[in-house]
Structures are given as C-alpha cells and as structure tokens.
C-alpha positions in Angstrom: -22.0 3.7 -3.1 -19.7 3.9 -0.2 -15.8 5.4 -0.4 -13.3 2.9 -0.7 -11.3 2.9 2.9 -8.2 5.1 2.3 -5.2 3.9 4.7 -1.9 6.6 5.7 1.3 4.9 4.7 2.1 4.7 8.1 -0.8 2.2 8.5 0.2 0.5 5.8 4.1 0.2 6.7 2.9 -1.1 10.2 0.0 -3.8 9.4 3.1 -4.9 6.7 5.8 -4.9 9.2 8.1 -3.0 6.8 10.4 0.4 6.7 9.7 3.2 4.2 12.8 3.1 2.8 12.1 -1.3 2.2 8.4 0.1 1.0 9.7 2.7 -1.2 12.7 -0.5 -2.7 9.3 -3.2 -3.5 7.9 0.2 -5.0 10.5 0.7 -7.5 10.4 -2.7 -8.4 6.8 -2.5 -9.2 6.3 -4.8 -6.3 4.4 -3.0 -3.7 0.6 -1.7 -3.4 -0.2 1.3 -5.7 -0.1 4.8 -4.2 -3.1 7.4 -4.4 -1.7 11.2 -3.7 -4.9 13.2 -2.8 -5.1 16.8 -4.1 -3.3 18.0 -0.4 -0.2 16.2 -0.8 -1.0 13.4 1.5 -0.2 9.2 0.4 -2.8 7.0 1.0 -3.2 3.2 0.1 -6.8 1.9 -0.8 -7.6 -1.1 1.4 -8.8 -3.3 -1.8 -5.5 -2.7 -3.2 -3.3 -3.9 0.2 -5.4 -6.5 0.4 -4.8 -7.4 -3.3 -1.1 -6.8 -2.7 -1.1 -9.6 0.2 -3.2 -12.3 -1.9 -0.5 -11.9 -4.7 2.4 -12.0 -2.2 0.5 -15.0 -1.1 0.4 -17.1 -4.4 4.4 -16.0 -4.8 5.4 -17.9 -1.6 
C-alpha cells in the first residue's frame, strides 16, 4: 500500500493562493484542510484531504 502524498504548508498556501495568517483564520474556524504534525515538528497536509477541502469549498459556492 503506497504512502498517502504528504504536502509542506507552503505547497499548500501556494496551490490555494492564500497567506498563513488567512490559512491559520479558515483554521480556526474549522474551515481549512486538517493538519498532520510528524514526530520532527514539521506541518504537512495529506493530498486526499486538500483535495477533499476543494470539493467541499466547491459545493459551498
């Protein structure tokens, strides 16, 4: 079984178009893609979840 693809938040915040400090906002609101913190410190977002996160931002608009 392969890994699920693992994305930086920089990846993230650039394919999205957005700031961290927007990001981190939609975050608190419960509105933005979960966060996975590996065991080194480091944020990643899994690629099923963004692209989750876009289909539901979809169906909103």
């Amino acid at each position: 079984m392969a890994r699920p693809q693992m994305l930086k938040l920089g990846e993230v915040l650039e394919e999205i178009d957005m700031s961290r400090a927007a990001f981190y906002r939609m975050r608190a609101r419960g509105q933005a893609p979960q966060l996975r913190k590996l065991p080194n410190g480091q944020i990643r977002v899994r690629r099923q979840d963004l692209d989750a996160w876009w289909e539901s931002c979809e169906k909103a608009a």
